[in-house]
C-alpha positions in Angstrom: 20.0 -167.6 -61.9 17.6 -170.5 -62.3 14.1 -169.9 -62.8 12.8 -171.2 -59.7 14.8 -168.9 -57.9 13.6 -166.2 -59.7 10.4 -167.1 -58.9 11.1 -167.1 -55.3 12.3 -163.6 -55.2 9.0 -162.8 -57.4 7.1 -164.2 -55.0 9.1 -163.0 -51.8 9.1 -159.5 -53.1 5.0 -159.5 -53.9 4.2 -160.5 -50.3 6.1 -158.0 -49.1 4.4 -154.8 -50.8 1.6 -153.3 -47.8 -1.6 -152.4 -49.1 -2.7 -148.8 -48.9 -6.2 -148.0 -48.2 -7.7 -145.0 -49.8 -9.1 -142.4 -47.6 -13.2 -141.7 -48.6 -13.6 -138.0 -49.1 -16.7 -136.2 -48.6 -17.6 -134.0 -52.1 -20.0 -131.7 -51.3 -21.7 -130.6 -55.1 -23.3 -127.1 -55.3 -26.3 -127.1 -57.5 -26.9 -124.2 -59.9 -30.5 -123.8 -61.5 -29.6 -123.3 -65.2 -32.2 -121.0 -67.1 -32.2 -121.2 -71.2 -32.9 -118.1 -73.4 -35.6 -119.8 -75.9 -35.6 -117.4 -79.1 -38.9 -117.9 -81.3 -40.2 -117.4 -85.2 -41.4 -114.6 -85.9 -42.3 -113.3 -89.9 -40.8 -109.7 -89.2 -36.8 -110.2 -89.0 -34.5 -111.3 -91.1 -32.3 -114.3 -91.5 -29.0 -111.7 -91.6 -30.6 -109.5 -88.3 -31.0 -112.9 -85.9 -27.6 -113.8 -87.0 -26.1 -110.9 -86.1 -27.9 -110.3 -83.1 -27.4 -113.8 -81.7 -23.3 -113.0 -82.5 -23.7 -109.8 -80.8 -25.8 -110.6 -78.1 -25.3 -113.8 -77.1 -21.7 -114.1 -78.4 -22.9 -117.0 -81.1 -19.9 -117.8 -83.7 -21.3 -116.7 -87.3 -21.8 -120.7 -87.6 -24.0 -121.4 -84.5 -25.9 -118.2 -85.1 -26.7 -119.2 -88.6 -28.0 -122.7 -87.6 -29.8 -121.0 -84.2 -31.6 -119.0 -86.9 -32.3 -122.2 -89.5 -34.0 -124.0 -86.2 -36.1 -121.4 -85.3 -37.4 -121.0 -88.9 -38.3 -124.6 -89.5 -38.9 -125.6 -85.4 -40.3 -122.9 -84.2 -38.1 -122.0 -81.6 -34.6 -122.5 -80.4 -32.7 -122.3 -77.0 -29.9 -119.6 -77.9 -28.1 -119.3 -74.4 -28.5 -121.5 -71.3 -26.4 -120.3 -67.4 -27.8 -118.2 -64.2 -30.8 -116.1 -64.5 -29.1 -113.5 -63.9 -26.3 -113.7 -66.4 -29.2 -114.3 -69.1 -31.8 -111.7 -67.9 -29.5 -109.0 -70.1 -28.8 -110.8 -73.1 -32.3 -111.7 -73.1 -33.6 -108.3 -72.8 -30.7 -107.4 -75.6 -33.0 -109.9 -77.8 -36.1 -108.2 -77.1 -35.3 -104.7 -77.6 -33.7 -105.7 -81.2 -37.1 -106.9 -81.8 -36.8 -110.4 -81.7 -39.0 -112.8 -79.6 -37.3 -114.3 -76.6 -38.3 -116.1 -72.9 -35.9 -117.4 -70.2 -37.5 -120.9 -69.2 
């Protein structure tokens, strides 16, 4: 087979394919107010207590514990936990009554 004729089945064959046009769907987005634990410095508790109170509490890996801990040293404070106030109210009242300093914002 010659090129040319290739080229006519090429061509033959591409104006026969039908275009398909793509239904528009409607995506209706619920939107959730998130809420963020904010845990401040304070000069009573220990580097070792956050940390394992953030782990416990706010089920923080050793690692992001540790550097939760280091930010609210040298910042001030730190967001520790962010969802639905009322998956944070707990935890948050976990962080105050292990004497640490804590809001939801």
């Amino acid at each position: 087979m010659g090129f040319v004729k290739i080229y006519k089945l090429a061509k033959n064959y591409s104006m026969s394919i039908k275009e398909k046009t793509l239904e528009k769907v409607s995506v209706k987005e619920e939107v959730v107010k998130q809420n963020e634990i904010v845990l401040f410095n304070d000069d009573v508790n220990t580097f070792d207590h956050v940390i394992d109170t953030l782990v416990d509490v706010c089920e923080h890996t050793p690692e992001q514990a540790e550097q939760c801990a280091i930010l609210v040293h040298y910042k001030g404070k730190c967001t520790v936990k962010t969802g639905e106030y009322a998956y944070l109210e707990p935890r948050c009242s976990k962080l105050l009554n292990a004497g640490l300093s804590a809001e939801i914002v």
